[in-house]
C-alpha positions in Angstrom: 10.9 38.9 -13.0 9.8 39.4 -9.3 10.3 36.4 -7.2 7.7 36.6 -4.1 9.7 36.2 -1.3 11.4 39.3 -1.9 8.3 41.2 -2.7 6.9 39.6 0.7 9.9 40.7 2.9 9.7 44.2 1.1 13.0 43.7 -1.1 15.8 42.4 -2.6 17.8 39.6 0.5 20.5 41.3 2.2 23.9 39.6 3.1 22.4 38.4 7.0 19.0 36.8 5.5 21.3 35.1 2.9 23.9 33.8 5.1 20.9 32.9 7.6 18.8 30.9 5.0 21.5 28.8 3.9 22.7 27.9 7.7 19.0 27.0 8.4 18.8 25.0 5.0 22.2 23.5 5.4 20.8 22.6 9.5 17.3 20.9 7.8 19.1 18.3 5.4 21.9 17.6 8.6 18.5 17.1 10.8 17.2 14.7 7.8 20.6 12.7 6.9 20.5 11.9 10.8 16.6 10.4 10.5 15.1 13.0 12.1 11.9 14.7 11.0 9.0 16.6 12.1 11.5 19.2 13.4 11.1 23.1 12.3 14.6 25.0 12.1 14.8 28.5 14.1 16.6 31.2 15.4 16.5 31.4 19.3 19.7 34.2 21.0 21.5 33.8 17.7 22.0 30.5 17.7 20.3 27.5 15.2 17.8 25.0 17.0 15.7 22.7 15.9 12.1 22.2 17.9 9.6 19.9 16.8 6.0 21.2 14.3 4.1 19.9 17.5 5.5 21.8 20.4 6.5 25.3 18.1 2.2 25.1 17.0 1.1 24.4 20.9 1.0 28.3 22.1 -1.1 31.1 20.7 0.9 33.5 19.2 -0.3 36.8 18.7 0.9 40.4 17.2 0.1 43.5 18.3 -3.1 45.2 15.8 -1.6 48.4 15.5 1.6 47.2 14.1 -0.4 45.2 11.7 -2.6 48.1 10.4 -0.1 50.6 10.4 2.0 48.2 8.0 -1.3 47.7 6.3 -2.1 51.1 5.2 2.1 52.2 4.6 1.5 49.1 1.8 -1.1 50.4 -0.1 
């Protein structure tokens, strides 16, 4: 069975994306129980925050092209 998450990130969780997913899971039903919604959960210097769908969607994010097509062609 191939779950595709893990064929997305490129393989099986390790112990820090485990650990990370259920504090960020564990942050978004505490943000819900207290009413609050609209809110994305994130990472920001190691520490959980919560910022809301409107003002983490405002700014233009971009990625650097050669990053992208050099992890293009080492997929194929």
């Amino acid at each position: 069975m191939t779950i595709l998450g893990h064929l997305q990130r490129g393989g099986s969780p390790s112990a820090y994306n485990r650990m990370m997913s259920s504090q960020m899971g564990a942050k978004a039903v505490d943000l819900l129980v207290e009413g609050k919604k609209g809110l994305m959960v994130g990472l920001r210097n190691g520490k959980l925050i919560h910022t809301p769908f409107e003002e983490a969607a405002k700014d233009k994010h971009t990625i650097d092209l050669s990053i992208y097509y050099l992890a293009r062609s080492l997929s194929l």
